[in-house]
N, C-alpha and C positions, 0 to 999 in steps of 0.2 A: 423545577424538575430535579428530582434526585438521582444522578446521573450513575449513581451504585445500585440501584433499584436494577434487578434482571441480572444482575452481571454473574459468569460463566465462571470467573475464575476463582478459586475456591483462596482462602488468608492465606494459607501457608503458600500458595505455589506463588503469592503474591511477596509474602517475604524473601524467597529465594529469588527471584526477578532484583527485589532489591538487594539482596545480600552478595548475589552474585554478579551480576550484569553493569551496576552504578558503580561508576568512579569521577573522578575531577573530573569535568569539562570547561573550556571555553562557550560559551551560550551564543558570541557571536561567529560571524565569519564560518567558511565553507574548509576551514582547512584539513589536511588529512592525518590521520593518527594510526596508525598498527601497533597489534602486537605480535611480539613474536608466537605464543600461543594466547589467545584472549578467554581460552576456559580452563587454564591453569589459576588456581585457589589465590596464590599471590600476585596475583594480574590484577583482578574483580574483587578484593579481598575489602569489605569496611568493617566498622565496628557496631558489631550483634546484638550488643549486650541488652537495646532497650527491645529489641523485635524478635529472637528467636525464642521459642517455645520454652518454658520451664524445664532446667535443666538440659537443653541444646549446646549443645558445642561448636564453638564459628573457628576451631582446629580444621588444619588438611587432613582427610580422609573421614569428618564426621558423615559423611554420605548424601549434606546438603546441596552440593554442586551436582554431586549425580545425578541424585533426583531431579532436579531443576533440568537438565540436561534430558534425561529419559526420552521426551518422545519430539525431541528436537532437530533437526541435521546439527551438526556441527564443522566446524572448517577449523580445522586443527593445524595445518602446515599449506600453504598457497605455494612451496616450495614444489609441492608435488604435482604443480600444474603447469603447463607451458601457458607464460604470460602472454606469450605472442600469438598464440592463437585468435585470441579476438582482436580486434584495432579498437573497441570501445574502450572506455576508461577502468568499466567494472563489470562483471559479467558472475553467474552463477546460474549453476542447475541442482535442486535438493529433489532428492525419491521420497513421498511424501510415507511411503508401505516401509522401507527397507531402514528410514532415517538416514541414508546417505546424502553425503555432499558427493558428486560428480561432478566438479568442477566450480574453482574458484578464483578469481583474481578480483584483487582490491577493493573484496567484499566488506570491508569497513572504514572506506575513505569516505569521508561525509562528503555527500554533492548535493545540487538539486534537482531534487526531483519531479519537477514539472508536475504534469499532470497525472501523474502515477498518486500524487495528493490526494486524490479525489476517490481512492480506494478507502483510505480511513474516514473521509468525508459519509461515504456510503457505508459504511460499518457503524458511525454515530446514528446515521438517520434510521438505518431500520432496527437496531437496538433499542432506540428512546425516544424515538417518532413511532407514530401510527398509521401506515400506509394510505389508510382510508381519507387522513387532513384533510379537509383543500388548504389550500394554500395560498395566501394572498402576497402575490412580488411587491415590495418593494422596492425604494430608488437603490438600495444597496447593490441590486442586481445588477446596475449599470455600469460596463465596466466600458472603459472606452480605451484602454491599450492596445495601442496598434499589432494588428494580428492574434488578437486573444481569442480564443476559442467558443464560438457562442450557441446555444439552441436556439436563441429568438425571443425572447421572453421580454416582457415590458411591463412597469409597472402597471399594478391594476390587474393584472391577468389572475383569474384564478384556474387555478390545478391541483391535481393531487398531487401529498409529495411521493408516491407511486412514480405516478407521471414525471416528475421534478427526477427521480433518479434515472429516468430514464435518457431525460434531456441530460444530465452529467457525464452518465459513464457510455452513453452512445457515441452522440457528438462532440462529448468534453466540455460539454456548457458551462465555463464558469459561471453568467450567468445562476445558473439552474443552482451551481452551487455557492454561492452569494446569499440565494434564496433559502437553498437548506440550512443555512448558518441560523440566518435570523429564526427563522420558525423554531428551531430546535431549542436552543441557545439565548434570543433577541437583540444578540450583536455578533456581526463578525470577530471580534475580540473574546468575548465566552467563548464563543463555538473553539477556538482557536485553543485555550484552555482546555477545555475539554478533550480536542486532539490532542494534547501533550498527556493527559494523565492518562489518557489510553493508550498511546504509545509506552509510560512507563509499565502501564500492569502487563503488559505484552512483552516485556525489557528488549522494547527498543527504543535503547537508550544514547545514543548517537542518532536520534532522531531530535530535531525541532521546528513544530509548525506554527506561521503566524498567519496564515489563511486558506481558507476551504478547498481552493483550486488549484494552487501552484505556479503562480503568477510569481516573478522571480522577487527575492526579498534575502538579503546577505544572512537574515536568522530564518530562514525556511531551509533545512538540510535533511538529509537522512543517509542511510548507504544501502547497500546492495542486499547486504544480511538483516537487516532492519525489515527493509521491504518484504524478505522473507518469513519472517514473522507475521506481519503485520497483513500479508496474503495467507496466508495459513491461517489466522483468526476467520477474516471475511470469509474462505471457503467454509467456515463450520455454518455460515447463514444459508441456509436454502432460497432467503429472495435475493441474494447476490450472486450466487450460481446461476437464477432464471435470468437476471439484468442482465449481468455479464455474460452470458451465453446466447444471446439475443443479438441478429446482424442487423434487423430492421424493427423500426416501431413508429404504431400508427396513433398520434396524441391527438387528441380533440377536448378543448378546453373553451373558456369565455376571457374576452378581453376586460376593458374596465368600465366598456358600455354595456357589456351582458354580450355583446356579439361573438357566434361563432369562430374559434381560430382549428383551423385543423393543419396539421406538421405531421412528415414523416421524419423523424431519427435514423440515422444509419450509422453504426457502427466505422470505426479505421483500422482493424484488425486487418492486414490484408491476407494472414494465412483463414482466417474466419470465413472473408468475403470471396476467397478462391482466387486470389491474386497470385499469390503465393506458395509451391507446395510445398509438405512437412513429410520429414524423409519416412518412409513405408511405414505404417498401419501405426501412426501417430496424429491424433485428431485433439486441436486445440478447444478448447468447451469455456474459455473464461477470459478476461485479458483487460490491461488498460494502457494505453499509448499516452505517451507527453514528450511536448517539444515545445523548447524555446531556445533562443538563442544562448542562454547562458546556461541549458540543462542540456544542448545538443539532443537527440533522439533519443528515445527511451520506451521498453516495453517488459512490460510485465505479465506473465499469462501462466496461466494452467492445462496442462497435456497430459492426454491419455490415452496408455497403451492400450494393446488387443486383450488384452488379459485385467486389465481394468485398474491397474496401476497410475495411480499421478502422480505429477511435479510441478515442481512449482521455477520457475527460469526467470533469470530478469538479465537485463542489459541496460548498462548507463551511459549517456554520455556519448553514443556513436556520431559520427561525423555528420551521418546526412539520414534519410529515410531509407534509398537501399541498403547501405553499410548497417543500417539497423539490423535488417533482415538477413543479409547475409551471414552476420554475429549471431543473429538468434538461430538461424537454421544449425548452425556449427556446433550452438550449446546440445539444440535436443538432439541432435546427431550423436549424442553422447549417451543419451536412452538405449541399455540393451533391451529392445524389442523382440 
């Protein structure tokens, strides 16, 4: 499969992702990095000479950061926010209409991201899969980590991968997503690849995944502002606005005898499922949860105002599942509605 075949993003906004966004990194380990500004030229700054266009200038002020910048949020100064407002580790709210950041803290410390993984996982499959598959599980799907997140799925079952994303970004099926790996890919390790170069054309580049679901791994990282990108891609798909905005879902598939399996999926969004309220005439339409012990709670979603304005909010790292929510009501509480 040629995984460039279809792609959105046009060479140049691809060399500016690289000209401005890459610098050194460490490839292992979860540790953290800031900068004092991270879209100042001599932050992001490499050497141009074999990728900018004829006659391009990789000087401050040739207008290549701009652009690159143009229809992005940016977080310019974390100084201008009170850290303590959340108790999570990293938190953010971007105006997806205005390009504003409304808050940020330690929106580029590399953590893990649990199951929030499963967003670029669903961004490969409807990209460069054909929702119609079936799909045949394999043993890859078997995951047997205590407490891992599962839809049910068993070798031999076939389904759609339709269906397969459904069992991901509902119930968080690693599983489900094990199974998207190989189809797409035919190893958790491509697929895995795959994730990284899609993360770099998106420049997020304080990202690094080494499997489909977010199953904890000391080189599986990303941050806060990463994720925001990388949510702002998947909202341009319209079948990940319909998954992700989905509370319930009704699969009916065949196991490896040909026998019927029928499953309901339910969503863990609990502002979705009405657990939860979202402060006045603010309605969440999108979202993905992840917890593990070594990513603490996590959630990532899309909101929209009366006026038909989004954002895009994430939270890392909160202590337990209500501190989650607590943090995240705080963020969009920050929506002038």
């Amino acid at each position: 499969m040629d995984i460039h075949s279809g792609r959105r993003h046009t060479a140049i906004r691809a060399v500016l992702v690289c000209a401005f966004l890459v610098v050194p990194l460490s490839v292992t380990g979860c540790g953290e990095r800031k900068f004092e500004d991270p879209y100042l030229f001599e932050d992001r700054s490499m050497e141009l000479t074999d990728i900018l266009p004829e006659g391009g200038s990789a000087e401050e002020g040739s207008g290549y950061g701009e652009l690159f910048a143009s229809d992005l949020c940016v977080v310019m100064d974390e100084g201008a926010y009170d850290s303590g407002e959340i108790t999570a580790e990293a938190g953010a709210v971007f105006d997806l209409s205005s390009r504003e950041t409304l808050y940020s803290k330690n929106a580029f410390e590399r953590l893990y991201p649990a199951s929030i993984t499963k967003v670029m996982t669903a961004i490969l499959a409807i990209r460069y899969g054909n929702l119609s598959d079936m799909v045949t599980v394999t043993e890859d799907a078997v995951i047997t980590e205590p407490g891992a997140s599962l839809c049910g799925i068993r070798p031999g079952d076939r389904l759609t991968l339709e269906q397969l994303l459904y069992g991901l970004m509902l119930p968080s099926g690693n599983d489900a997503g094990a199974a998207i790996a190989v189809h797409i890919a035919g190893s958790i390790e491509a697929f895995a690849d795959m994730m990284n170069r899609e993360a770099r054309a998106l420049g997020a580049v304080d990202t690094h995944f080494v499997n489909p679901h977010g199953l904890t791994d000391e080189n599986h990282y990303t941050t806060a502002y990463d994720l925001y990108l990388i949510y702002k891609e998947a909202l341009t798909l319209p079948e990940f606005r319909e998954i992700t905005g989905t509370v319930s879902y009704d699969a009916s598939y065949v196991d490896a005898s040909g026998a019927a399996v029928e499953k309901t999926w339910s969503g863990t969004n609990m502002y979705m499922l009405g657990k939860r309220d979202t402060p006045g005439g603010l309605t969440v339409f999108s979202s993905k949860t992840g917890t593990t012990q070594a990513a603490g709670s996590c959630l990532i979603m899309a909101t929209r105002d009366t006026d038909g304005g989004e954002y895009i909010s994430v939270v890392l790292k909160s202590e337990d599942r209500s501190s989650l929510y607590d943090n995240m009501t705080k963020l969009i509480s920050k929506i002038d509605n």
